[in-house]
N, C-alpha and C positions, 0 to 999 in steps of 0.2 A: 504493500500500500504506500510505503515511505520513497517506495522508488517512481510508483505511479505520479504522484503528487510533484516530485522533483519534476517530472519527464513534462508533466502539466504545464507547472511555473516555467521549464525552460520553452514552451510552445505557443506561450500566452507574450512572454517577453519577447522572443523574436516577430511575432506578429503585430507587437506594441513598435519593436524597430522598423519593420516593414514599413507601415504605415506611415511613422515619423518620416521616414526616408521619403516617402512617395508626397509626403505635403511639402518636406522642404525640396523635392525637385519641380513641383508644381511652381511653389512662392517663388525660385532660383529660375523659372522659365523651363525649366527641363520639358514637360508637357503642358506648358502654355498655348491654347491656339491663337492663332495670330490674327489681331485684329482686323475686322473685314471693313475697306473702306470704298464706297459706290463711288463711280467716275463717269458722267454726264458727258457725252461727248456730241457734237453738230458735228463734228466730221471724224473720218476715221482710215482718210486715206492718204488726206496731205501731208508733205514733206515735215510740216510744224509738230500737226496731232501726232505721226509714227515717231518725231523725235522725243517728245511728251514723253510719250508710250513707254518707248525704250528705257528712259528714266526711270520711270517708276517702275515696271517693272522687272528690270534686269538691273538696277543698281537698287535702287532704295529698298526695295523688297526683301534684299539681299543683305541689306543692312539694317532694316528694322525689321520686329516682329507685326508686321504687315498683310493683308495680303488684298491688293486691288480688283474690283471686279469693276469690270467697265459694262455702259449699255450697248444697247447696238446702235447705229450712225442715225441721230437722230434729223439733221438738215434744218429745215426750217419750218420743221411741224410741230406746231403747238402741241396737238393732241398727242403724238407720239412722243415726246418731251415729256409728258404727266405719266403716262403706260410706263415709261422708263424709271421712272423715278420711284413708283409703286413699286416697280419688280426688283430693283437696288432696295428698297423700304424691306420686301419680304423676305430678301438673303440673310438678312438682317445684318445689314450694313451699320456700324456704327457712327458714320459719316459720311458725309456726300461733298465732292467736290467737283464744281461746276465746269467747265468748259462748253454751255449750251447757253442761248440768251434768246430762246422765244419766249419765254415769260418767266423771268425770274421772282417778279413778287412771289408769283406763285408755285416758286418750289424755294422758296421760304417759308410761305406760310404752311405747307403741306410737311416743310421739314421739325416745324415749329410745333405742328400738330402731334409728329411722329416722337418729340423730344431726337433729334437726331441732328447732329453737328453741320453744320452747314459752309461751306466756304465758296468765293468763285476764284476761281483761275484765269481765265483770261476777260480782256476788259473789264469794264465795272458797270456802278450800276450808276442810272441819273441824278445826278444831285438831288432831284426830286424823290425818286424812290431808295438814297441811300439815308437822306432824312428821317424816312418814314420808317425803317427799318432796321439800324443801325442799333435801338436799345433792346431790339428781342435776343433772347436769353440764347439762343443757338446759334446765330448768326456769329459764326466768327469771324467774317470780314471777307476783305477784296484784297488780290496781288497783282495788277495788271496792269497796261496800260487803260490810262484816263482816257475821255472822249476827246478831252483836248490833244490827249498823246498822240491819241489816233488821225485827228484833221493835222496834228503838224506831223505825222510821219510820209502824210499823202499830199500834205502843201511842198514838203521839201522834193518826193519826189518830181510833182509839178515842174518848181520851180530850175531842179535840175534840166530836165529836158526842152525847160524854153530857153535858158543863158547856153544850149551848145550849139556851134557856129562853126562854119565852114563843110566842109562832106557830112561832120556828124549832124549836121542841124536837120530839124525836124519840121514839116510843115501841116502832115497829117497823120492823126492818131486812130488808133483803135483802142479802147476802153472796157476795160473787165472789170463789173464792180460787184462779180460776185453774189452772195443774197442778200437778202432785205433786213440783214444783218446790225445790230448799232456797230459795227467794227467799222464794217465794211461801206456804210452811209457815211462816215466822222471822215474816212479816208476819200473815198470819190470825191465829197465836197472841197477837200484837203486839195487835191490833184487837179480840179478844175479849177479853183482860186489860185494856184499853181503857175496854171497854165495860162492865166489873167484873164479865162471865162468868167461868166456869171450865169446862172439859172432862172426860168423865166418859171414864175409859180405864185398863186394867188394874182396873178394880174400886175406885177412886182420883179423886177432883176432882182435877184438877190445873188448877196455876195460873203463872204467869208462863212462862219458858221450857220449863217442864216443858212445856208444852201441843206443845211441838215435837214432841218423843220420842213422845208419846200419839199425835198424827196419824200418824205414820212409822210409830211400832211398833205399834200397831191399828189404824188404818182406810188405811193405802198411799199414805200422805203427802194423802189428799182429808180435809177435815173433815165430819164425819159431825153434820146436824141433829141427830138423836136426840139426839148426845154432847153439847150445848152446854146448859147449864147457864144459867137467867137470875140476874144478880145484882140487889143491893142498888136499881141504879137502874132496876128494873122493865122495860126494853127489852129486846126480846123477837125472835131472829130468827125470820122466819116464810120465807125463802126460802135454801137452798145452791146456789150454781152454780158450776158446775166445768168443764173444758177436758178432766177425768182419762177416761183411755181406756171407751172405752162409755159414758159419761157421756150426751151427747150435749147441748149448749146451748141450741139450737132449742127446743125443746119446753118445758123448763122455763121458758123465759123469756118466751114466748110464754103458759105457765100465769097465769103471775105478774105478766103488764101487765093481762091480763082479767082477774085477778081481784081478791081485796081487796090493792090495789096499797099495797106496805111505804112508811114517811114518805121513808126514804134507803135507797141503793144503796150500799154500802161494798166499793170491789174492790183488788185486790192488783197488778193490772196488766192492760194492754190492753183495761179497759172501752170506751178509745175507740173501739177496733178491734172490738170483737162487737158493741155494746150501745149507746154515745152516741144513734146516729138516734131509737133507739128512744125511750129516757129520755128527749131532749131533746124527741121531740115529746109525750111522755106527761108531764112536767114532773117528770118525779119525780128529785128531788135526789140526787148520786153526788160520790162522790169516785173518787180513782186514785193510782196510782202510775206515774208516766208521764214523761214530758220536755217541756220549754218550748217546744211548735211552735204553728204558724199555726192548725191544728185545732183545738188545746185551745186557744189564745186564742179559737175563737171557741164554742168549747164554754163557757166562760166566759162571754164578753160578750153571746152570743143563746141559750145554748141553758141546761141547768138543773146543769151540772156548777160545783163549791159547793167543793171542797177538790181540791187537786194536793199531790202530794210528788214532786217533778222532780228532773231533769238535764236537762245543756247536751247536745248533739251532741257538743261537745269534749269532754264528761268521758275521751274513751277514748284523751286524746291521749298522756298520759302510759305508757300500757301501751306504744303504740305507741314511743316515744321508748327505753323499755326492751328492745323487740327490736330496732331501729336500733343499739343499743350492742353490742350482742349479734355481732349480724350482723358490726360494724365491730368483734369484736375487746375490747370492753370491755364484758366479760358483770360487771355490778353484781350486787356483792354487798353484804349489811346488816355489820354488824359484829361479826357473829358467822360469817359467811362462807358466810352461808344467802341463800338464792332472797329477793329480794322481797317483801313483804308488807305493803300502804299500805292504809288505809281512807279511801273515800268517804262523803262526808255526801251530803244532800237538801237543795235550795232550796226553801219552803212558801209556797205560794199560797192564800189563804182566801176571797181577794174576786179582783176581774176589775182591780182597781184594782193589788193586788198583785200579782199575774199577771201584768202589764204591763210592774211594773218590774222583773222579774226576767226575763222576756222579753226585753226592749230593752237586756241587758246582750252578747247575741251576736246576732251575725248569719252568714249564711253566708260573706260576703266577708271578718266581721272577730272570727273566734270566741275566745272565752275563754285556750285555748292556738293561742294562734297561731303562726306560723311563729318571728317574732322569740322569742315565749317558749317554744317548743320547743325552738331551738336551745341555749337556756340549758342544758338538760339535756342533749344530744345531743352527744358529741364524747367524741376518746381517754381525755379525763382527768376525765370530770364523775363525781362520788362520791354513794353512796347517801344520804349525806345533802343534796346540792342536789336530787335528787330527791323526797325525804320532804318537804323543805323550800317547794317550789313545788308541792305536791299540800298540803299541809295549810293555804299559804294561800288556796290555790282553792277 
């Protein structure tokens, strides 16, 4: 019996170690599962979204206990924008971060609803609706470029291709703006002001930012030939192409290589992803709005693309860095005790020389934010100004 009792106590205590062991490799992460974060995405092909992608998945994934589920390519449908965001809601996503902007109040308030972290990634939101939504409790904020970043990334290009003279000078354009996008409207009107047009809307020229409000509020955020107005420097669009519903891409572009083919191509985003083969075998010179990949270097170095206004892969690490804090407990606030709000700039590429060296500043193994400079911002007690602070020197 005294032996039974012994064999008992030693069978009770191993399974008393067991257990301890099994909680402290749980608490130590040992079988931790890794937090599942939803990713909202309007696009899913362009050179930008796959550098995103590659980020998050193949570096940060790999360096935090993570694990990304993205939706499928949502474009520029409202309704399929909500379906998506349910279905990220039902994986049980513990946060969502945005790269979609058909209606963002509303996957705030449906995230608000859900109690589920919320962030955007690229651009932001209106003064108006960051007003209105800046104090709810999930909203962790914005990392992006501002509206205004966006009309001066598409004024500079503008303004680019009307001060070049001689062979390279430009007399007529072809214009890609894209969808009915806020990005992609802040930038066309950016390009046209640019280009010393103006837009004819409400009965009205309008001219710098105003050109926003005219595409939105008369023509359903598409820019309307007809409306475009030639200025002072004689350049003249002779093509519009659009992504916007019924629009249809194929066909007009397909118009416009066979025909009297425009000097340059001027797009807003994803030229590379519709359009490059084309231009590139047609030689006809384009610019974009895109990110620093292996593509567009060689869209650059063989093929006929002439201006970039990029980002890195990393640009989106800092959003990310902002729902980690989140998650762990230290939901950052600005100093007014409002949601996040940082603007992104653009890296500009003009030749393939420069292209190169803003290229060869990341790589997949060793990106811009990297882990070591992530963790700078990531932890209980990092404050929204080391945050501000390491996004504005980037």
């Amino acid at each position: 019996m005294k032996k039974f009792v012994r064999l008992f106590v030693v069978a009770l205590c191993t399974m008393a170690l067991t257990i301890t062991a099994a909680f402290s490799l749980t608490a130590c992460g040992g079988n931790k599962k890794a937090v599942k974060i939803g990713v909202l995405v309007a696009d899913a092909s362009g050179a930008e979204a796959l550098a995103f992608r590659n980020y998050y998945e193949n570096y940060v994934e790999k360096n935090y206990d993570v694990d990304f589920v993205y939706s499928e390519e949502i474009g520029d449908n409202t309704t399929k924008e909500m379906e998506e965001l349910d279905k990220l809601l039902a994986e049980n996503c513990k946060a969502i971060i945005s790269f979609s902007s058909c209606d963002r109040p509303a996957q705030i308030t449906k995230c608000e609803e859900s109690k589920v972290y919320y962030a955007i990634a690229t651009g932001t939101l209106s003064d108006e609706d960051y007003a209105t939504y800046k104090t709810k409790k999930y909203f962790v904020g914005q990392v992006g470029p501002s509206t205004f970043t966006e009309y001066s990334v598409g004024l500079a290009m503008g303004q680019y291709y009307k001060s070049l003279t001689g062979d390279a000078a430009v007399d007529s354009i072809a214009l890609y703006v894209g969808f009915p996008a806020p990005e992609h409207v802040a930038r066309t009107a950016g390009i046209l002001t640019g280009l010393g047009m103006t837009y004819s809307a409400f009965g009205k020229l309008l001219s710098g930012m105003d050109i926003i409000g005219g595409i939105y509020g008369q023509d359903n955020g598409t820019a309307n030939l007809n409306n475009i107005r030639t200025g002072e420097s004689g350049i003249t669009v002779t093509t519009v192409l659009s992504m916007a519903p019924g629009a249809g891409l194929d066909e007009p572009l397909q118009a416009m290589l066979a025909g009297s083919k425009p000097d340059a191509l001027l797009g807003v985003g994803m030229v590379s992803v519709f359009m490059s083969a084309q231009l590139n075998q047609k030689q006809i010179p384009y610019s974009d709005v895109d990110a620093f990949t292996s593509a567009n270097k060689t869209n650059f170095e063989s093929g006929s693309m002439k201006y970039l206004a990029g980002k890195y892969g990393s640009s989106v690490g800092p959003v990310f860095a902002l729902v980690m804090n989140a998650l762990n407990g230290n939901v950052i606030r600005n100093a007014d005790g409002h949601a996040v709000s940082l603007d992104q700039g653009y890296m500009v590429a003009k030749s393939a020389a420069e292209y190169n060296t803003n290229y060869t500043k990341e790589s997949s193994d060793s990106p811009i934010y990297s882990k070591e400079v992530l963790d700078t911002i990531i932890g209980e007690n990092v404050t929204y100004q080391q945050v501000a602070d390491l996004v504005a020197s980037k």
